[in-house]
mmCIF file of the N, C-alpha and C atoms, coordinates in Angstrom:
data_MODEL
# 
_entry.id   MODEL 
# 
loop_
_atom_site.group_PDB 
_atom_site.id 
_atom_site.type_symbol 
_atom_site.label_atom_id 
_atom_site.label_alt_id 
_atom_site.label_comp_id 
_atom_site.label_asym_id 
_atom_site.label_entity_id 
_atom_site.label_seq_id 
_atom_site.pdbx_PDB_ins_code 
_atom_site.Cartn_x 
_atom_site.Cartn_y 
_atom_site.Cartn_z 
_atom_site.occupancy 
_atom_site.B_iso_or_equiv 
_atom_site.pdbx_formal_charge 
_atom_site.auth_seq_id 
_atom_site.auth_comp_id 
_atom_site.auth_asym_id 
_atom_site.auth_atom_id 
_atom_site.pdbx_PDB_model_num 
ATOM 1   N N  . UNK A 1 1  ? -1.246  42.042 -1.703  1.00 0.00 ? 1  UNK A N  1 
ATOM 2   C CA . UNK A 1 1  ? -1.078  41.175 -2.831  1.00 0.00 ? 1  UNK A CA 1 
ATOM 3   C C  . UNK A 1 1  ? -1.109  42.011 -4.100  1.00 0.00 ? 1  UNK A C  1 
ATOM 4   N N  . UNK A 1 2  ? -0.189  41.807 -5.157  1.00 0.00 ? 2  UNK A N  1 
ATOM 5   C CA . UNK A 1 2  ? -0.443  42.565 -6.414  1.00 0.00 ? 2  UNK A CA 1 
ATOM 6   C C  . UNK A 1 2  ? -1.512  42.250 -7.033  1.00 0.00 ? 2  UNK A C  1 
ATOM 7   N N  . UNK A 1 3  ? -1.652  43.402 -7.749  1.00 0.00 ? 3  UNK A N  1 
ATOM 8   C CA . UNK A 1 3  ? -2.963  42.978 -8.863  1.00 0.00 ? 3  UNK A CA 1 
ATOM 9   C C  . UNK A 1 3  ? -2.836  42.004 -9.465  1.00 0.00 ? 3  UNK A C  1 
ATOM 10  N N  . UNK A 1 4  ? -3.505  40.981 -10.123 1.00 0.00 ? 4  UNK A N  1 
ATOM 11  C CA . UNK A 1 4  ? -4.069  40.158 -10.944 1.00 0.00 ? 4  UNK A CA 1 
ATOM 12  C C  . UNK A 1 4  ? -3.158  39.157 -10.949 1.00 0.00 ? 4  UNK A C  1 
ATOM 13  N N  . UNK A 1 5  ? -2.823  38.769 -9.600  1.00 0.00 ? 5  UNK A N  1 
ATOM 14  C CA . UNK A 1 5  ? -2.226  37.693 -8.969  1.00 0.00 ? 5  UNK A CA 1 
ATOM 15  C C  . UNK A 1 5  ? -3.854  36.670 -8.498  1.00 0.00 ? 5  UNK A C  1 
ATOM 16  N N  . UNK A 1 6  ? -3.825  35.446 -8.074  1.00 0.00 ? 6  UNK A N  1 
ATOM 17  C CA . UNK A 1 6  ? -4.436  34.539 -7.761  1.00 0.00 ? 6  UNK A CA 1 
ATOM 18  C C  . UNK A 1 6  ? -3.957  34.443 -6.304  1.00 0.00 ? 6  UNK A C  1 
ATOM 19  N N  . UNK A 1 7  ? -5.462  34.210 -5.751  1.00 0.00 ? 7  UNK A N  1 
ATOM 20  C CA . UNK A 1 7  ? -6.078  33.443 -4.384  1.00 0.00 ? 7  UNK A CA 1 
ATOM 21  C C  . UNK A 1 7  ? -6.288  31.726 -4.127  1.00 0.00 ? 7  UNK A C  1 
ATOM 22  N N  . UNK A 1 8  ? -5.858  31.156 -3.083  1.00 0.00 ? 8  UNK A N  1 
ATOM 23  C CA . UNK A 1 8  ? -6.903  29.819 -3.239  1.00 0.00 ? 8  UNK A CA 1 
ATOM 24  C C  . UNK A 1 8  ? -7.084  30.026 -1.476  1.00 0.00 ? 8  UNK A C  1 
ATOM 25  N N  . UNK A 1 9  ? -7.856  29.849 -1.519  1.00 0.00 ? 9  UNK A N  1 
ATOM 26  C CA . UNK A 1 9  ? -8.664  29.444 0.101   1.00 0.00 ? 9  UNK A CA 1 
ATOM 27  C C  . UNK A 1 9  ? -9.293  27.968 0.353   1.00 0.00 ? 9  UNK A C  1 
ATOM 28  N N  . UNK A 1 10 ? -9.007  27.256 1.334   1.00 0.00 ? 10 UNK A N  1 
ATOM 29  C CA . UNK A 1 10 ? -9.692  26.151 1.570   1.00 0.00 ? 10 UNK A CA 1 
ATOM 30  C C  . UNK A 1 10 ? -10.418 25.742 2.746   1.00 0.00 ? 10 UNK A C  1 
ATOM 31  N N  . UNK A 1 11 ? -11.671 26.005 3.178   1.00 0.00 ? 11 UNK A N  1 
ATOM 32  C CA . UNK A 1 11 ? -12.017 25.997 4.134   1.00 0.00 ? 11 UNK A CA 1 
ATOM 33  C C  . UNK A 1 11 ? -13.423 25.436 4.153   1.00 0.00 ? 11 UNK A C  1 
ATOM 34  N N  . UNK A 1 12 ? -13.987 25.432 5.723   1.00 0.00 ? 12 UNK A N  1 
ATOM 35  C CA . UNK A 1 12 ? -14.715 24.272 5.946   1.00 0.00 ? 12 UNK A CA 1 
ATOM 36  C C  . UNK A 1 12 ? -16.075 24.885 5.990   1.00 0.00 ? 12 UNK A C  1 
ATOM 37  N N  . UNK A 1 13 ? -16.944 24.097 6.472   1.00 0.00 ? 13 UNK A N  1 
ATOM 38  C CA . UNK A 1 13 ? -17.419 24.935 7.384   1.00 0.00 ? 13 UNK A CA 1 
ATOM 39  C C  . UNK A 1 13 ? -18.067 24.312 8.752   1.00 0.00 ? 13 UNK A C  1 
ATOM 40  N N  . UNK A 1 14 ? -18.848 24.399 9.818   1.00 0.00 ? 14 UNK A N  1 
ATOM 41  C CA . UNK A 1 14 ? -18.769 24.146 11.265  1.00 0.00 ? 14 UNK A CA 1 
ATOM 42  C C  . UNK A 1 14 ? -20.171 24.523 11.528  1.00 0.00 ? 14 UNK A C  1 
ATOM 43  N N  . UNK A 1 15 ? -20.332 23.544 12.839  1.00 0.00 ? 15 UNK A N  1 
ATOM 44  C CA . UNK A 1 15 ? -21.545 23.171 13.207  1.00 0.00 ? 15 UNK A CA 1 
ATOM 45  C C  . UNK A 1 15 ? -21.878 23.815 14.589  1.00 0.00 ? 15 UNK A C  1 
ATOM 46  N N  . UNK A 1 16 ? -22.307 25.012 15.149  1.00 0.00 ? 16 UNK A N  1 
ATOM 47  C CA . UNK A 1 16 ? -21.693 25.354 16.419  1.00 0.00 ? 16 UNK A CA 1 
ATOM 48  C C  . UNK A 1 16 ? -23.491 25.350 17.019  1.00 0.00 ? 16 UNK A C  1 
ATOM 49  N N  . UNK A 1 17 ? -23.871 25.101 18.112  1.00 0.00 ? 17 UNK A N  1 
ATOM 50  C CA . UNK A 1 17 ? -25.317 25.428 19.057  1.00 0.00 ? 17 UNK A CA 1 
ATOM 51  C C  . UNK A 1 17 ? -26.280 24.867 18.397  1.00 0.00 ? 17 UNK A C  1 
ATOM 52  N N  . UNK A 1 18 ? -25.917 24.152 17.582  1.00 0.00 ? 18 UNK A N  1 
ATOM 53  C CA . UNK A 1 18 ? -27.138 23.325 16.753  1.00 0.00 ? 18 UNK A CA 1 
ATOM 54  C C  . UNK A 1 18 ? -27.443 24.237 15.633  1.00 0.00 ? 18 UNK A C  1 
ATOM 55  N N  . UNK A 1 19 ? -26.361 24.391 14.911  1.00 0.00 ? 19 UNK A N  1 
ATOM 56  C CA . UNK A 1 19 ? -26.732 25.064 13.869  1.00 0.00 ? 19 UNK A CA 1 
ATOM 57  C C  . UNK A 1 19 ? -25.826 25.186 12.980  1.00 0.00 ? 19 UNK A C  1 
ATOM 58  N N  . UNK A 1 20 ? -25.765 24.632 11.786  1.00 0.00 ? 20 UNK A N  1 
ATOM 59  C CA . UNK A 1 20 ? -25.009 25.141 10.448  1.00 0.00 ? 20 UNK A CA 1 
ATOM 60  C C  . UNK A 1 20 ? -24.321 26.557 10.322  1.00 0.00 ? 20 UNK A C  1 
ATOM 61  N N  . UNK A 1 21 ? -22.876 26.734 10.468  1.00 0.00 ? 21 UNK A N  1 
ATOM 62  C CA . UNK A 1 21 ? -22.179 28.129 10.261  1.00 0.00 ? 21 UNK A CA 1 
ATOM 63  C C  . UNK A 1 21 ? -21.578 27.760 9.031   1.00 0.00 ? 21 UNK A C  1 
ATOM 64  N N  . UNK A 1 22 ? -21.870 28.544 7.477   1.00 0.00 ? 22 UNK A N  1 
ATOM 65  C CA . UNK A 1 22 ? -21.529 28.446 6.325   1.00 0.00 ? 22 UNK A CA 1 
ATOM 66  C C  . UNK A 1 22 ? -20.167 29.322 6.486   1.00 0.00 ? 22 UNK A C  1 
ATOM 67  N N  . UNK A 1 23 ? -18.978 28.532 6.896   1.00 0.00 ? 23 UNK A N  1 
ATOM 68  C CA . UNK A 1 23 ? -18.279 29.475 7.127   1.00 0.00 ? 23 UNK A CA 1 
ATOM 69  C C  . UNK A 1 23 ? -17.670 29.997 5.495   1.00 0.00 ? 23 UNK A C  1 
ATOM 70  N N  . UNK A 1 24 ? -17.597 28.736 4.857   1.00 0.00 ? 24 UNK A N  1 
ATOM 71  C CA . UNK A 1 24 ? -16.978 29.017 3.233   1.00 0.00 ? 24 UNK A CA 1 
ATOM 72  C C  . UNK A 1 24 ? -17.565 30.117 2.710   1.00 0.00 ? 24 UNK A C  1 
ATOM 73  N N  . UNK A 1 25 ? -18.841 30.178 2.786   1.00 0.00 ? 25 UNK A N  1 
ATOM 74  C CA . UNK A 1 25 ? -19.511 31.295 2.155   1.00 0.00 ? 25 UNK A CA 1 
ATOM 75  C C  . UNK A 1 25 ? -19.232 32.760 2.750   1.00 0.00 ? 25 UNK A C  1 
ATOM 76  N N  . UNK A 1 26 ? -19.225 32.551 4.181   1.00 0.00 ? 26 UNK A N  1 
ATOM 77  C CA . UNK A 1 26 ? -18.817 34.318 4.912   1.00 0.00 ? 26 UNK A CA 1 
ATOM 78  C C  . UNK A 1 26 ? -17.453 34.339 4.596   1.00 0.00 ? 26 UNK A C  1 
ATOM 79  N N  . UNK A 1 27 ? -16.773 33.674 4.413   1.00 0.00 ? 27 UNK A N  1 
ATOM 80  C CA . UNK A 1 27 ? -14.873 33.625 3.833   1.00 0.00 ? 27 UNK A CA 1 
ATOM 81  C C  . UNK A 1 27 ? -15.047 34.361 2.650   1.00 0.00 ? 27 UNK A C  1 
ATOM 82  N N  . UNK A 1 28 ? -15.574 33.778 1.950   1.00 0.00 ? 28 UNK A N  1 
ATOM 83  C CA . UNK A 1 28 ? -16.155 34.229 0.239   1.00 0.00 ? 28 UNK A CA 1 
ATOM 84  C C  . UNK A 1 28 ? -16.429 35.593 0.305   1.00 0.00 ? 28 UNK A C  1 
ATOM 85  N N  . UNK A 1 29 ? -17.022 35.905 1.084   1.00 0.00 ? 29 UNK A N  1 
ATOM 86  C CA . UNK A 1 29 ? -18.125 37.304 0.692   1.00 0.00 ? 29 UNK A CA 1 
ATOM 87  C C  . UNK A 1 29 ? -16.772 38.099 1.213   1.00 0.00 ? 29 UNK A C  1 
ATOM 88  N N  . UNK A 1 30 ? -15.943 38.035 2.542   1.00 0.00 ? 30 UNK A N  1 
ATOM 89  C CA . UNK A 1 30 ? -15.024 38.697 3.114   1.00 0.00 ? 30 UNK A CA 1 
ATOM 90  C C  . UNK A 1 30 ? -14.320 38.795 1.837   1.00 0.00 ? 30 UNK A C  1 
ATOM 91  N N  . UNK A 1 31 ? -13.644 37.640 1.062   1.00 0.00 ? 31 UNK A N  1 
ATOM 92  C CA . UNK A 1 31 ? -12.592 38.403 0.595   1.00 0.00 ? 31 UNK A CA 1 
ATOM 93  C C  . UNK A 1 31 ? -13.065 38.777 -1.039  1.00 0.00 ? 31 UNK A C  1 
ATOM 94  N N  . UNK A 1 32 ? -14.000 38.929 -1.381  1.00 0.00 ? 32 UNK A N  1 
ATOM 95  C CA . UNK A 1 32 ? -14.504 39.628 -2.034  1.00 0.00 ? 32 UNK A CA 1 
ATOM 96  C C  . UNK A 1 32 ? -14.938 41.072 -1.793  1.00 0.00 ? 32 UNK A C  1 
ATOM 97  N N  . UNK A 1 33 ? -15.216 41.457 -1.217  1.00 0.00 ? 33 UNK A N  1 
ATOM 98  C CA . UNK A 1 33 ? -15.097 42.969 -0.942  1.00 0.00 ? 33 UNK A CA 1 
ATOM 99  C C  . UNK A 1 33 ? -14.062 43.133 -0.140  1.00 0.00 ? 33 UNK A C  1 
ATOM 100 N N  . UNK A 1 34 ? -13.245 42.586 -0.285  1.00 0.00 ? 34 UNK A N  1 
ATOM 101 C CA . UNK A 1 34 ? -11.195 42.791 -0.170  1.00 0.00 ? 34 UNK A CA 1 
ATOM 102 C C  . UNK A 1 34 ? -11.060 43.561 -1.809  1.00 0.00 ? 34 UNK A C  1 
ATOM 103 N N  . UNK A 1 35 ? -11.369 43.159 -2.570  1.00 0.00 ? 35 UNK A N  1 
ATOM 104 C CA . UNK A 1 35 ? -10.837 43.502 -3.872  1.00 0.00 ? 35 UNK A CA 1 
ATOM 105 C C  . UNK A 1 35 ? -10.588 42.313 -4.807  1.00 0.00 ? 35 UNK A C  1 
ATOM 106 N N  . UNK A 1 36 ? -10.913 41.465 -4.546  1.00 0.00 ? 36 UNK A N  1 
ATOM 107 C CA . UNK A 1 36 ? -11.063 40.084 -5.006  1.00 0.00 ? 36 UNK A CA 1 
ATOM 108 C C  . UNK A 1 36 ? -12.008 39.721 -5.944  1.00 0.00 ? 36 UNK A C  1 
ATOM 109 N N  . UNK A 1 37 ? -12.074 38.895 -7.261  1.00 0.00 ? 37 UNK A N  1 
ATOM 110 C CA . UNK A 1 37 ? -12.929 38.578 -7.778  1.00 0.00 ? 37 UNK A CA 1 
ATOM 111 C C  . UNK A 1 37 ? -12.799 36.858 -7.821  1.00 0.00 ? 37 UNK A C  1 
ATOM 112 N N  . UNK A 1 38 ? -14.024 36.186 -7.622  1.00 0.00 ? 38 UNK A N  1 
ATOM 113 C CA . UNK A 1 38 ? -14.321 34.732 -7.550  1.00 0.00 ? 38 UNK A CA 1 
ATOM 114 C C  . UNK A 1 38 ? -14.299 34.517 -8.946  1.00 0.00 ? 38 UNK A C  1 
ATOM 115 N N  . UNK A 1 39 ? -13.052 33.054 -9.357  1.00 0.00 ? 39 UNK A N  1 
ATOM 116 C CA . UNK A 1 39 ? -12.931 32.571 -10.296 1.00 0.00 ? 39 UNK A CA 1 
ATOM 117 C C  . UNK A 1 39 ? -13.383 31.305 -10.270 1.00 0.00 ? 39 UNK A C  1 
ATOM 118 N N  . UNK A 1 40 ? -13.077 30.614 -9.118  1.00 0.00 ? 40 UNK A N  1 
ATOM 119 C CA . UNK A 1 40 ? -13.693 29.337 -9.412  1.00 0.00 ? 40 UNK A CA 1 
ATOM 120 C C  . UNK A 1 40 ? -14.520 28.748 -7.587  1.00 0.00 ? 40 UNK A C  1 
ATOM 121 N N  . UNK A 1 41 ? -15.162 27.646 -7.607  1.00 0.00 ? 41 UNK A N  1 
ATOM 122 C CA . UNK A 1 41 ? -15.185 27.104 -6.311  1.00 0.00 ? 41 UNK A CA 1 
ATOM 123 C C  . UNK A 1 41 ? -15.153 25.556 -6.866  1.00 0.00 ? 41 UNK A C  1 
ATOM 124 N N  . UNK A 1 42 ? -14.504 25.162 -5.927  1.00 0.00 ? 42 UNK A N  1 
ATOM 125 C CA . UNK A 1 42 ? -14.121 23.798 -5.909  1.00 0.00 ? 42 UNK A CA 1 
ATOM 126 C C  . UNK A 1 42 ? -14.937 22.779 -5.040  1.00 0.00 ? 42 UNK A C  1 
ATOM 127 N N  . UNK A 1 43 ? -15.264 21.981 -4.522  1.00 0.00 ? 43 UNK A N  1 
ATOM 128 C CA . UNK A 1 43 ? -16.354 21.034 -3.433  1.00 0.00 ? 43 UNK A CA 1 
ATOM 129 C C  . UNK A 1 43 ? -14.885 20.268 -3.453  1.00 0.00 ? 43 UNK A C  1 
ATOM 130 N N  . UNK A 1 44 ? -14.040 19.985 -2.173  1.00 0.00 ? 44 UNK A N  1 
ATOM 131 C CA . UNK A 1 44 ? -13.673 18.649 -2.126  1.00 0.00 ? 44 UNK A CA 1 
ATOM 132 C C  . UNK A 1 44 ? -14.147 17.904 -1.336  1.00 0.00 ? 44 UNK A C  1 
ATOM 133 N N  . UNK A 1 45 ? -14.998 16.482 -2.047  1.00 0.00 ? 45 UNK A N  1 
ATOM 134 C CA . UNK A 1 45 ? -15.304 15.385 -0.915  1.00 0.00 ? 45 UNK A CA 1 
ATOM 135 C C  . UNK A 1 45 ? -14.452 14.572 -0.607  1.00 0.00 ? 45 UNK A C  1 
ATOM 136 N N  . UNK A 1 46 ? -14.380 14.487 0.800   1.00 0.00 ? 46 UNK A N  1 
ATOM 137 C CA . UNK A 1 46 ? -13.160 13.585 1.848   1.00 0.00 ? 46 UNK A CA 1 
ATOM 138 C C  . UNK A 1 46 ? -13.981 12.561 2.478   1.00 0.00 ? 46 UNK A C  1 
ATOM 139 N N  . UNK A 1 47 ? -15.116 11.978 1.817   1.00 0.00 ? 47 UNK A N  1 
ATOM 140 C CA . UNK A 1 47 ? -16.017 10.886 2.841   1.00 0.00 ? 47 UNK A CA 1 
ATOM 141 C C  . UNK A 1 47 ? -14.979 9.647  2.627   1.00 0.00 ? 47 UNK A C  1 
ATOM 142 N N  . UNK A 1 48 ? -14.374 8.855  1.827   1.00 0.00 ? 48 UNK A N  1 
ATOM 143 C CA . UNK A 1 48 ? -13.411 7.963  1.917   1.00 0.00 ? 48 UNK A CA 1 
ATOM 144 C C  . UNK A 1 48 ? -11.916 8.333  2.183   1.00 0.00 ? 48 UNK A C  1 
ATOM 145 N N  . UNK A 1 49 ? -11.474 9.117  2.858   1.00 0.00 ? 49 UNK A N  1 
ATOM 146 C CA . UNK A 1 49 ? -10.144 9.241  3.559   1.00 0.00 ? 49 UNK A CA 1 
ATOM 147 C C  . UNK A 1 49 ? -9.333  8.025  4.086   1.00 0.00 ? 49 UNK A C  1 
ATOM 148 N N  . UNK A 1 50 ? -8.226  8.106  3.942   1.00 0.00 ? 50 UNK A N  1 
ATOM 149 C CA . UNK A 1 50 ? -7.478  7.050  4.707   1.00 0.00 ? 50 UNK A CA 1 
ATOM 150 C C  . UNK A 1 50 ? -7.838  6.502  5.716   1.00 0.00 ? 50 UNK A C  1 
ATOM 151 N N  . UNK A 1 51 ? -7.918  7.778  6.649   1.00 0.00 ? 51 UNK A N  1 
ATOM 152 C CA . UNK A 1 51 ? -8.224  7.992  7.800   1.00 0.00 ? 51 UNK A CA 1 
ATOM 153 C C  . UNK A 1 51 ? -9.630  7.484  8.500   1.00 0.00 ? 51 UNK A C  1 
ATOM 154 N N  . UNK A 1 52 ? -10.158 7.817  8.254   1.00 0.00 ? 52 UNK A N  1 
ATOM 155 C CA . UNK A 1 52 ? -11.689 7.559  8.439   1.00 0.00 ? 52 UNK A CA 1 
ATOM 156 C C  . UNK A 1 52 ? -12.475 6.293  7.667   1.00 0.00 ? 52 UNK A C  1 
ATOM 157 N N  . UNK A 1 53 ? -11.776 5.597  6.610   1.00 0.00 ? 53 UNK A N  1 
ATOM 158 C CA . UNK A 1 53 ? -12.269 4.814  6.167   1.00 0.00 ? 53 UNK A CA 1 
ATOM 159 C C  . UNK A 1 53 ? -13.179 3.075  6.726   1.00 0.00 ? 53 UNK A C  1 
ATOM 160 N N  . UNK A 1 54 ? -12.085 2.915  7.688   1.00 0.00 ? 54 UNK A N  1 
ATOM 161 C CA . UNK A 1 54 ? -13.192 1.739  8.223   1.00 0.00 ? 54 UNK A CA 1 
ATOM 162 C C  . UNK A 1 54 ? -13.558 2.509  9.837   1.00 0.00 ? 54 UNK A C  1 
ATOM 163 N N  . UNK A 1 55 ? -13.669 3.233  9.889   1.00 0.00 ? 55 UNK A N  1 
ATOM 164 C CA . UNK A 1 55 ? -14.392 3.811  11.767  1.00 0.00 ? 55 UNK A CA 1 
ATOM 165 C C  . UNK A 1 55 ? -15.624 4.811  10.701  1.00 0.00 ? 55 UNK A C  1 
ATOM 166 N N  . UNK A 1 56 ? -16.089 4.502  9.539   1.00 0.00 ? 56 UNK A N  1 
ATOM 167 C CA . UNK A 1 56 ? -17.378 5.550  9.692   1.00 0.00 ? 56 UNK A CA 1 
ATOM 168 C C  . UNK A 1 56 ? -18.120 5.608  10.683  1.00 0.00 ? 56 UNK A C  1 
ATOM 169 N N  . UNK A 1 57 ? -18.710 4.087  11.060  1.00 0.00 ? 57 UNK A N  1 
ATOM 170 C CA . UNK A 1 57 ? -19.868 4.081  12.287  1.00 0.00 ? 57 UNK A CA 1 
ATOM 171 C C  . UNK A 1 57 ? -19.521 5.126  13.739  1.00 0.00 ? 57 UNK A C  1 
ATOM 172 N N  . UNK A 1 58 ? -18.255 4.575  14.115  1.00 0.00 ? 58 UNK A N  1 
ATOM 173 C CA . UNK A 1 58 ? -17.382 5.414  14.646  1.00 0.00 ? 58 UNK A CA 1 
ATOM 174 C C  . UNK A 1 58 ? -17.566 7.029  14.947  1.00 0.00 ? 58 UNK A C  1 
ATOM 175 N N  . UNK A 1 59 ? -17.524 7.254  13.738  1.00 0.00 ? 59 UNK A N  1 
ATOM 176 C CA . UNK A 1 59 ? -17.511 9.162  13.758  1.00 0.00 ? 59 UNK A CA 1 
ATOM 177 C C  . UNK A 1 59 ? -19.011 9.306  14.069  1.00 0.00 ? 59 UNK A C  1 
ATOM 178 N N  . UNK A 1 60 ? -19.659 8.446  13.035  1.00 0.00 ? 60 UNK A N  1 
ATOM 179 C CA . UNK A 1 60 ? -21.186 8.738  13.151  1.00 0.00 ? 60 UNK A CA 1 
ATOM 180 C C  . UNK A 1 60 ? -22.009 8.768  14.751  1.00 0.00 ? 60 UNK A C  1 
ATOM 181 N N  . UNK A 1 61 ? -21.044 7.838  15.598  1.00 0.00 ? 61 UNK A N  1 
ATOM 182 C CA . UNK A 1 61 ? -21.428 7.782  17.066  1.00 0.00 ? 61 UNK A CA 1 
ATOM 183 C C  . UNK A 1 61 ? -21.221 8.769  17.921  1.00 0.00 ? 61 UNK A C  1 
ATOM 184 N N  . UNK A 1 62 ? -20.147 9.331  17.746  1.00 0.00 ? 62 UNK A N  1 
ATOM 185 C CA . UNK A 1 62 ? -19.567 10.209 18.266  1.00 0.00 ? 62 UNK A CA 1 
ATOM 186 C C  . UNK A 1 62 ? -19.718 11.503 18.013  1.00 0.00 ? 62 UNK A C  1 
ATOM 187 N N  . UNK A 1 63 ? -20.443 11.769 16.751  1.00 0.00 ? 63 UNK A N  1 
ATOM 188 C CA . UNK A 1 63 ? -21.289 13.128 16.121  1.00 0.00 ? 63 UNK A CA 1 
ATOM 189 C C  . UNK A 1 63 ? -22.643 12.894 16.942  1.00 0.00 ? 63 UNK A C  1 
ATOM 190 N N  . UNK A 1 64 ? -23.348 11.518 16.821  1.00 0.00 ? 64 UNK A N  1 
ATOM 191 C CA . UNK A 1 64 ? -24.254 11.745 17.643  1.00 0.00 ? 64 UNK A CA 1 
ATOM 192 C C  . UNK A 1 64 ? -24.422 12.203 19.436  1.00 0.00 ? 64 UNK A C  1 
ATOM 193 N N  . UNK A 1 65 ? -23.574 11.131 19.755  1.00 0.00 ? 65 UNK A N  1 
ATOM 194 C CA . UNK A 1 65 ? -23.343 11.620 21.364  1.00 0.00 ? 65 UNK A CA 1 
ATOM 195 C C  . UNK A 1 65 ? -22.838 12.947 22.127  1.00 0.00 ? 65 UNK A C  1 
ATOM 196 N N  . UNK A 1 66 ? -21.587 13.607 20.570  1.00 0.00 ? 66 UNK A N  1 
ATOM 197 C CA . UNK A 1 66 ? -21.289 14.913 20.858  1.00 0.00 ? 66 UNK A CA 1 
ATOM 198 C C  . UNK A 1 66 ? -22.337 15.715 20.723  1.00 0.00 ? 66 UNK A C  1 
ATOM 199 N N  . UNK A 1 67 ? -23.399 15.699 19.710  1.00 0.00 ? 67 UNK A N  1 
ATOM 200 C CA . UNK A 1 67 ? -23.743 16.611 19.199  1.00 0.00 ? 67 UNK A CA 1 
ATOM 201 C C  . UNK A 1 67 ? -23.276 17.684 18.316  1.00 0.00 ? 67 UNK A C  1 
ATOM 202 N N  . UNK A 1 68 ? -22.432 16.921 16.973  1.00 0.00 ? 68 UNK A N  1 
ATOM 203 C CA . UNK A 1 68 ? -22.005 17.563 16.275  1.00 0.00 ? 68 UNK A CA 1 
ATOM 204 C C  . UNK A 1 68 ? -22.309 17.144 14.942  1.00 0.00 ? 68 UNK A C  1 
ATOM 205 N N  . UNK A 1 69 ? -21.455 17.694 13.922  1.00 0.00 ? 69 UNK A N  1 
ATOM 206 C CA . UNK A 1 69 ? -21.768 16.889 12.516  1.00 0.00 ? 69 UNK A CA 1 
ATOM 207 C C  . UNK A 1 69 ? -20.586 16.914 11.729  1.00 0.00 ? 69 UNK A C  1 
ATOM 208 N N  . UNK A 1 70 ? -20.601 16.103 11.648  1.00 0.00 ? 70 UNK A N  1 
ATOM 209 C CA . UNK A 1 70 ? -19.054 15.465 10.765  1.00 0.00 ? 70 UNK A CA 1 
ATOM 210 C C  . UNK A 1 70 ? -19.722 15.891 9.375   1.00 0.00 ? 70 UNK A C  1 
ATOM 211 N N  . UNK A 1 71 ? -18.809 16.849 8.903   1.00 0.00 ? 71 UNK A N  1 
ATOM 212 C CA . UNK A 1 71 ? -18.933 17.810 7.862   1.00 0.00 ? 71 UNK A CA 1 
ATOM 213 C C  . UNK A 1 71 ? -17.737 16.375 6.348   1.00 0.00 ? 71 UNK A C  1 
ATOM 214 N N  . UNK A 1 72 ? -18.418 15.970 5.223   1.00 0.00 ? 72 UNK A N  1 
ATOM 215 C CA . UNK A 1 72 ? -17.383 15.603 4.506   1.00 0.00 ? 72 UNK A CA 1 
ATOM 216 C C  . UNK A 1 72 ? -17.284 16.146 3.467   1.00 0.00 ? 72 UNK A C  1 
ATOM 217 N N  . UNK A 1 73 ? -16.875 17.459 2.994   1.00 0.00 ? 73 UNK A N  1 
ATOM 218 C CA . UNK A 1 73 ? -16.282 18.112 2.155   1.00 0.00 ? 73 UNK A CA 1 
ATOM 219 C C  . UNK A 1 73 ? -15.931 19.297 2.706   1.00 0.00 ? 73 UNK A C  1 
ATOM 220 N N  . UNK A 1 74 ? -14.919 20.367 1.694   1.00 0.00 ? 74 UNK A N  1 
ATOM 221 C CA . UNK A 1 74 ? -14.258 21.355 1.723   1.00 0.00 ? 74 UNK A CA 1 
ATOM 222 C C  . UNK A 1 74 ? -14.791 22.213 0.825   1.00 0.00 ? 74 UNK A C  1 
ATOM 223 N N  . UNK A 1 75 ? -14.389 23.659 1.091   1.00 0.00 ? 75 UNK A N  1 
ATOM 224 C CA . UNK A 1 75 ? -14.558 24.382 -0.368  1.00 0.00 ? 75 UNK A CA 1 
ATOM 225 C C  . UNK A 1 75 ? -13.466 24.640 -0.751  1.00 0.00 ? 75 UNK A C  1 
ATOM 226 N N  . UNK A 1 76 ? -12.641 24.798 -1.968  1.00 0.00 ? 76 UNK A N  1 
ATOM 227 C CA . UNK A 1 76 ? -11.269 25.703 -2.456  1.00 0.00 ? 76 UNK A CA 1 
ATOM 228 C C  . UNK A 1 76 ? -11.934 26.643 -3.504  1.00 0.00 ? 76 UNK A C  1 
ATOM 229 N N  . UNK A 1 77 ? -11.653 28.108 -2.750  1.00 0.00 ? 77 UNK A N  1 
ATOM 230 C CA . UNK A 1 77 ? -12.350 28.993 -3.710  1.00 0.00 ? 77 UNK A CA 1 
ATOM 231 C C  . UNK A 1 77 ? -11.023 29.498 -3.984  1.00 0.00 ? 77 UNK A C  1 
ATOM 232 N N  . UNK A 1 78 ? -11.454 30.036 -5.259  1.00 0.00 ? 78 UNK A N  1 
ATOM 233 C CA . UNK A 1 78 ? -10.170 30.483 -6.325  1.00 0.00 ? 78 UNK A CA 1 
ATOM 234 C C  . UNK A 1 78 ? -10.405 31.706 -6.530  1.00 0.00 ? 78 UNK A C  1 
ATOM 235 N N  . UNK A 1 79 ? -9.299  33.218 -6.275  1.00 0.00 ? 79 UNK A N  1 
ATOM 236 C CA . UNK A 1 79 ? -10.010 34.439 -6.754  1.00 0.00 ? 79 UNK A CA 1 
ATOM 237 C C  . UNK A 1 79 ? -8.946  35.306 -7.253  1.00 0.00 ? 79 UNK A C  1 
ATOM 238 N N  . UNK A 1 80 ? -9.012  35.830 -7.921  1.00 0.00 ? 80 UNK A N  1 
ATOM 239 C CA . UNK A 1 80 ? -7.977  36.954 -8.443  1.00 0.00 ? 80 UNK A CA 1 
ATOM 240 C C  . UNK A 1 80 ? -7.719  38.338 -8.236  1.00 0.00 ? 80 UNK A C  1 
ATOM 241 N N  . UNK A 1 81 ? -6.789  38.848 -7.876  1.00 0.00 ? 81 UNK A N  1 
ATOM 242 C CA . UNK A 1 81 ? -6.950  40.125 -7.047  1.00 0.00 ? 81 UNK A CA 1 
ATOM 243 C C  . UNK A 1 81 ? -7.276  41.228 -8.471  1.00 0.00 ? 81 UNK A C  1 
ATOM 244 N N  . UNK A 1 82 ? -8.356  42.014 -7.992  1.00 0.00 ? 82 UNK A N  1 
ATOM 245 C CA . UNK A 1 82 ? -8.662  43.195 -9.411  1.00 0.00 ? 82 UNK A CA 1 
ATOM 246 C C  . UNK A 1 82 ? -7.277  44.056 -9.496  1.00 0.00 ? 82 UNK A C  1 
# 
């Protein structure tokens, strides 16, 4: 990527063995010591989606029985190449 061009990344992060994996944040740190500098971070919350809007109970059952966790937001980190 040329210099002092712009990044956006959007990513999640995941629930794996009973345990919180911050994946946004290890994304972050990776492409920052790429040569990258962090300009912005964004939170998008998706708890009212199209999609998901009348089955909340739904997911919530199915996080429980899986054993998972229905994650409702994103990060969009913003970075600029040095």
């Amino acid at each position: 990527m040329e210099r002092r061009r712009y990044l956006a990344l959007v990513i999640g992060d995941k629930y794996a063995r009973s345990e919180w994996v911050p994946l946004g944040f290890l994304a972050m740190q990776m492409v920052q010591e790429r040569g990258f500098t962090l300009k912005s971070i964004v939170v998008k919350n998706f708890e009212a989606t199209a999609g998901k809007r009348s089955q909340q109970e739904l997911w919530r059952y199915r996080a429980l029985v899986g054993g998972f966790y229905v994650f409702k937001h994103e990060y969009i980190f913003v970075f600029r190449k040095r």
